[in-house]
N, C-alpha and C positions, 0 to 999 in steps of 0.2 A: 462408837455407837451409831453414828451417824451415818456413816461409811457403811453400815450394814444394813442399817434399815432402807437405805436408798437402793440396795442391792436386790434386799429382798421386796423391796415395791417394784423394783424395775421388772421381776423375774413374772411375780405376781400381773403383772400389768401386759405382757406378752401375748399376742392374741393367737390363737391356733390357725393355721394355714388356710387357707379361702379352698370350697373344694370347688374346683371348675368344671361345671355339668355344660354336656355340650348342648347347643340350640337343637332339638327335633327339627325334623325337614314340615315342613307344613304345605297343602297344595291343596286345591280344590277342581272340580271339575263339573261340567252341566252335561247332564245325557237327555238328549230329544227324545219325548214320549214316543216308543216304539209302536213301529204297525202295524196293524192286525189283515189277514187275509180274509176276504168275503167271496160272493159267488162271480163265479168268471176271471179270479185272481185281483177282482180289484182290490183296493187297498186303504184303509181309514184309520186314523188311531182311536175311535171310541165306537163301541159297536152300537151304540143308539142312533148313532148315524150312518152309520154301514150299513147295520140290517135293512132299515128303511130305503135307503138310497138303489142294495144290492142284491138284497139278499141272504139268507145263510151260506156258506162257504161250503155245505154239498149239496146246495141246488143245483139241479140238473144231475146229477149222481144217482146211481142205483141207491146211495145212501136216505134220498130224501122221499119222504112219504108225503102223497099227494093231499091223504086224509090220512087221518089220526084216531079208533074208533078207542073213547076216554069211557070207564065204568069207574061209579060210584061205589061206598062203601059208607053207612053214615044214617043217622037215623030216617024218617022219612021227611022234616023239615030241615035238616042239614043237608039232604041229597037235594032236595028242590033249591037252597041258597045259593051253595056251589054252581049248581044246571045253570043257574041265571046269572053269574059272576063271572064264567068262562064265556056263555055266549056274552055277554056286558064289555068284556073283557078284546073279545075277538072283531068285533065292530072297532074298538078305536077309546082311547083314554086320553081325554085332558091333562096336558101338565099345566105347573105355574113355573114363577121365575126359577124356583129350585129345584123343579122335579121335568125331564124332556116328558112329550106327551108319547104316550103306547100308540105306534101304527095301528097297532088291530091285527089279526091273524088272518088273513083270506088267502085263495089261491093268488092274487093279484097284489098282496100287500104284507108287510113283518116278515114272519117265520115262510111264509108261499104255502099253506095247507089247510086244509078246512078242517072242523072239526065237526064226529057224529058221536051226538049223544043222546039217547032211548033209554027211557025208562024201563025197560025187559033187563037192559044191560047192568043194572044195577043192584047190591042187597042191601036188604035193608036191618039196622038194629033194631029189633022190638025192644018197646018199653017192658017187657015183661025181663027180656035180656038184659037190660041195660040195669033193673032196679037189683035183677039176681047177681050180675057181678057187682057193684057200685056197695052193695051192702053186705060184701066179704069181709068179716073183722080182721083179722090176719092181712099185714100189707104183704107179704108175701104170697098167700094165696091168693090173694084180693089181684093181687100184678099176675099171677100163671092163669087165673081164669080172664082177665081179659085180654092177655096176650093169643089165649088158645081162641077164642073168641074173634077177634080179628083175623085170625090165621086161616079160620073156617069158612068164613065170609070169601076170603083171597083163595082158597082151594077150589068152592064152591062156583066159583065169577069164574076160572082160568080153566077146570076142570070139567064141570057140568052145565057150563053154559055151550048153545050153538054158534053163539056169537064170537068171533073173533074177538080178541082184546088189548090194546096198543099198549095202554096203559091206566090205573088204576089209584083214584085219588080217596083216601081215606078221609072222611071226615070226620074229627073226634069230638066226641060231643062232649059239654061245658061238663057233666057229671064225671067221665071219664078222667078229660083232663084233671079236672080238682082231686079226684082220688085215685089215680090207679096210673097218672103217668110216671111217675118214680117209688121204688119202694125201697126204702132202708131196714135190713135184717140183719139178725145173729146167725150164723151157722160155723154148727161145732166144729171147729178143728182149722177152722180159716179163719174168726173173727164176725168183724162185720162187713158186709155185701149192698153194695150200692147197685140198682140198675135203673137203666132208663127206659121205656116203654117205646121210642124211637127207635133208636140202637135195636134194641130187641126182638124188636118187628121186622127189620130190616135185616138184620142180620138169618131170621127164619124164612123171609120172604123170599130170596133170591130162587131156593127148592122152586117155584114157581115160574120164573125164565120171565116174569113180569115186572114189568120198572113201574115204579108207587110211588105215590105225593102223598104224608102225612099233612093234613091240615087243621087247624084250629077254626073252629064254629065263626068266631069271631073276627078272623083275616079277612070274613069273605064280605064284611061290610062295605058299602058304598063308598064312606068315608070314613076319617079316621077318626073311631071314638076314643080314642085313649094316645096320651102322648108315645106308648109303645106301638102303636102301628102306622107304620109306612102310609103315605100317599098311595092314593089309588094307582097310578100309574107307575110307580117303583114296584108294587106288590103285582105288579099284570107284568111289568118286563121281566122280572126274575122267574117268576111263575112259568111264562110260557119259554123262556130259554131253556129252561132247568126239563121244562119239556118235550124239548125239539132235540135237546143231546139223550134224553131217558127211550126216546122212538128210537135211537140210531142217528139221528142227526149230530153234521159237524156245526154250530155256530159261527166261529172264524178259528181261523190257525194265526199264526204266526209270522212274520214276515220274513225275520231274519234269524233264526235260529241254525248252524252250519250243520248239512244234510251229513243221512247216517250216525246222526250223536246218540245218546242214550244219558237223559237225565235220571237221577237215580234218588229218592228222599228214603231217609231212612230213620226209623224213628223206635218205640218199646212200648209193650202192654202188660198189664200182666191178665192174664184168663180167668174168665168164670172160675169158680171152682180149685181156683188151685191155692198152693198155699201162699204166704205172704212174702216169701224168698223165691219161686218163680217168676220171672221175665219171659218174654219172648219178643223176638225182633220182628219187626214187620220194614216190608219194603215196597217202593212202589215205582215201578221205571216210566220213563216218557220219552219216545222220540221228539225228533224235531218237527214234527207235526203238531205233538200236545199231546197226541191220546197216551193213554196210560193203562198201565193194567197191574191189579192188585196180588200180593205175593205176600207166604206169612211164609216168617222164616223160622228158624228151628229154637225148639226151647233149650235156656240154661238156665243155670241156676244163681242169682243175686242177690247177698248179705249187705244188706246196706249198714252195718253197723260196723264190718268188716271191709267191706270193699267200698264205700261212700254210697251217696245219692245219684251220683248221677251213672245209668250203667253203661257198661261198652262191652262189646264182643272178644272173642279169645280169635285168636291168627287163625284158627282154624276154622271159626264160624263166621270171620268178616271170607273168607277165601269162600268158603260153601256158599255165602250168598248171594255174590259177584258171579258164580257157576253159575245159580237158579236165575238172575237176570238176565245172563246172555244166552241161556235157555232158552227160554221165553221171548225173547226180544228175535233170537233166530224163527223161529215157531210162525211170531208174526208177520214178521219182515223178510222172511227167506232168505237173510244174508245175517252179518256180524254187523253189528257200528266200529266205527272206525274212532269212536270218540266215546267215552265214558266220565260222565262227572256225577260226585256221587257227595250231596247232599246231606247235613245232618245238622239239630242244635247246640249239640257239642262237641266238644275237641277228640280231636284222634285221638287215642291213647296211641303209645308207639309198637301195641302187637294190633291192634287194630287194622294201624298202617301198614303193616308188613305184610299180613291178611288180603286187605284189600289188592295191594299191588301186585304180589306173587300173582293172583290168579288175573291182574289187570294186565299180564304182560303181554298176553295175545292182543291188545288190544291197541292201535298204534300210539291214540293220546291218552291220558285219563287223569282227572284231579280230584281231589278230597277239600272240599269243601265247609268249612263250620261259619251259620247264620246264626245269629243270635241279637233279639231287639235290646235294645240297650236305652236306659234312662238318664246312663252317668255324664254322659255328654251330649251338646247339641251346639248345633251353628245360633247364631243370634241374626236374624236379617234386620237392616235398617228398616223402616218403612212401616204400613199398618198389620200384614198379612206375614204366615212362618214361611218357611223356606219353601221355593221351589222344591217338588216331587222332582227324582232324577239328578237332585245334588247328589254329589259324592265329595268324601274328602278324605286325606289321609293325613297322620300325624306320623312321624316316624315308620313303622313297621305297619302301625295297626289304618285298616284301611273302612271308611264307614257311606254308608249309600241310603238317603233318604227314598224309602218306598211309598211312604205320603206327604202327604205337603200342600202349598198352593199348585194350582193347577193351570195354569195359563189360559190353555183352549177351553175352559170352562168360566175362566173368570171369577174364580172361586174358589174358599177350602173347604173340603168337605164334609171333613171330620169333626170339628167344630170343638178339637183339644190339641192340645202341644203335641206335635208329630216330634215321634223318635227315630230315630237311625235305626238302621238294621248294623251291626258291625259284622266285618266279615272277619271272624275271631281265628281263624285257621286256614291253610294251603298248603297245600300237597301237590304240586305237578305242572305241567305242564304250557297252561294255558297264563295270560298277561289278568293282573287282575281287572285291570279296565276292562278285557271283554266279558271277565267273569262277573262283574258286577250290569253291564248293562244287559247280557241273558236273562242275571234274578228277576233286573226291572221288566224285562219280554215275561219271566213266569208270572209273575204278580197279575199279571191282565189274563190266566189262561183258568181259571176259576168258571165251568161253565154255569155251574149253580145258581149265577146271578150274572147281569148284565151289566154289573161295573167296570169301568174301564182299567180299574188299578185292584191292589191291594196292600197290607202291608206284608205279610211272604210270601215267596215262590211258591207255585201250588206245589209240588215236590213236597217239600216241608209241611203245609197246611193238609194237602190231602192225608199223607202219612201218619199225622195225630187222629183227624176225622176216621180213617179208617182202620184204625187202631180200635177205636172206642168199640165201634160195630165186630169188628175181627173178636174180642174178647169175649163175646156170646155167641160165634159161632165154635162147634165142640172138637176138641180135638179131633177124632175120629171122621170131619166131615170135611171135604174141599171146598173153600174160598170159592166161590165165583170169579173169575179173572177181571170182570169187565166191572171200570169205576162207576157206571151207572145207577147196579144193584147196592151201593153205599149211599147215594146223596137224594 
């Protein structure tokens, strides 16, 4: 008895085999904040110091306009606000320790151009207007009568005015905003229908060949009355960049991006009107310059209950759309790129990839790309401040690139929360990922909307969502505007 039970403890007491996971490769790496191009080729990595120092990047160019003639659109004490905020604005803005101070906008200083602003130039909302759309019961009709409304004012300015008109700043007034900038509705046969009174505008506006600043009454304050608005001088640098690329102006290019490439973001909407199983792709290309130009690609059809959440293209429509890019990339460039990398938040599927490449083969390089922000992991730095902007690091396979962070030449962070990685979840081709990651870090600075030096993604990817939202109320039946201006 004894003889057994010792047999069957020793069986019992037997440990299972140890399983031996090998160590992942781990590495880390620092990429120096990339350059930006200004006027005459000089060269800075933050354009708040470029500009001033330089210049915009097509000064001296057929590109750059000497004056700028700005119309209003706005009640008649929003239009007076505004008048005195741009000139206020053009003179020169104080910063403090966190905010650099605005050169001012003169032919001599900033952007290089004066601005002309006349009150002929401008229309105005009557209070009689304002009280008849504002007190639409219906948020649906309540949203068509003041979207037609503003659209009228913009025909009107572009149309029937003698004056020439560069560009055209809306000012929405407190009434508006509070009722008619989103309307949430039923409509039979799709559900419910979200729209944004932005989007909307912008999206009807473009018919006009005029580039527009929607503005809130309240932006145009001296200082900041409320923790949601910006320093004076942050709200006058975005303002007037956002207005020197809306003229035709370049801001800065790029420094080091390898010539004849074609960056490619590609992203999904689904349109006005349609039903809840339509997508449609959108895509948005960019040379090695930055500029970009806006492309809707072709509808299919998406079950998400059938085919998942997240959708991707059939072989035949990622091929069609790689055609429509190097379309248009010819069109601009009069040649082919030699290099094609193509952009998206998530994974190739593998007809995707087969799509894409078939029709990439004309092209000598080309990669597929998946960015995607990620919360599951992060570096931990010693010290008081998060990680350098411009880390990179890799575990194994999976390869990850911090797009904000502390920031050295500023002496600061900016963001003022736990910076995450961008992980680069997928690759496809040809290119090293070190060069493919310090590119994203060159897109992230190429945002002209605003005069920050970084971001957290590639414009590629960011604009691609932005002009998705807008793309979705422009109507089947009507062509896109190519040029990303008529979107921001």
């Amino acid at each position: 008895m004894k003889n057994k039970r010792t047999n069957s403890m020793r069986k019992k007491s037997r440990k299972a085999p140890v399983l031996k996971l090998a160590r992942p490769a781990v590495a880390s790496e620092w990429y120096q904040e990339p350059s930006l191009v200004f006027a005459a080729g000089q060269r800075h990595i933050d354009p708040k110091v470029g500009i001033p120092l330089y210049g915009p990047a097509s000064l001296g160019t057929s590109r750059h306009k000497n004056e700028v003639h700005i119309a209003f659109i706005g009640t008649g004490e929003g239009i007076e606000k505004a008048m005195r905020f741009y000139a206020a604005c053009s003179e020169g803005v104080e910063g403090d320790q966190q905010h650099e101070p605005f050169p001012g906008c003169k032919g001599d200083r900033g952007y290089r151009f004066g601005l002309r602003m006349d009150g002929s130039f401008n229309e105005k909302i009557t209070q009689s207007e304002l009280t008849e759309v504002t007190g639409i019961r219906g948020q649906k009709e309540r949203f068509t009568a003041t979207l037609e409304l503003l659209l009228e004012k913009l025909r009107i300015l572009t149309q029937e005015h003698d004056h020439p008109v560069d560009y055209v700043a809306v000012i929405v007034p407190p009434k508006i905003f509070e009722r008619c900038r989103v309307a949430d509705y039923h409509e039979k046969g799709i559900g419910m229908v979200h729209r944004d009174l932005r989007r909307a505008f912008k999206a009807r506006a473009m018919e006009f060949q005029t580039a527009t600043q929607l503005l809130q009454e309240g932006t145009l304050s001296d200082v900041a009355v409320s923790r949601n608005l910006d320093h004076k001088s942050k709200r006058a640098w975005n303002l007037f960049n956002g207005l020197y690329f809306k003229v035709d102006g370049l801001p800065w290019g790029p420094a080091n991006l390898p010539p004849s490439s074609c960056f490619v973001g590609v992203s999904f909407y689904r349109p006005l009107g349609s039903a809840s199983t339509l997508r449609t792709s959108l895509v948005q290309a960019f040379d090695e310059n930055g500029e970009g130009l806006v492309l809707r690609g072709h509808s299919f059809h998406w079950d998400e209950k059938k085919d998942g959440k997240t959708p991707h293209l059939t072989e035949e429509l990622a091929g069609m759309l790689i055609d429509d890019v190097l379309t248009q990339y010819g069109k601009l460039r009069k040649q082919q790129p030699t290099r094609v990398v193509v952009h998206k938040s998530s994974r190739f599927e593998t007809t995707e990839t087969r799509g894409f490449q078939t029709s990439l083969k004309r092209v000598s390089q080309c990669d597929l790309v998946a960015l995607r922000s990620t919360s599951e992991i992060r570096l931990i730095r010693a010290g008081s401040y998060p990680v350098l902007r411009g880390t990179s690091f890799s575990i194994g396979d999976l390869s990850y690139l911090y797009t904000t962070g502390y920031i050295p030449s500023l002496g600061r962070f900016p963001q003022g929360h736990v910076p995450s990685p961008l992980q680069l979840a997928d690759h496809v081709g040809d290119t090293s990922r070190s060069q493919l990651l310090r590119e994203v870090l060159t897109l992230t600075k190429m945002n002209w909307n605003s005069a920050r030096m970084y971001g957290l993604m590639p414009i590629t990817v960011r604009f691609a969502r932005l002009v998705g939202d807008i793309l979705r109320e422009v109507p089947e039946n009507v062509t896109p505007h190519p040029k990303y201006k008529f979107y921001v």
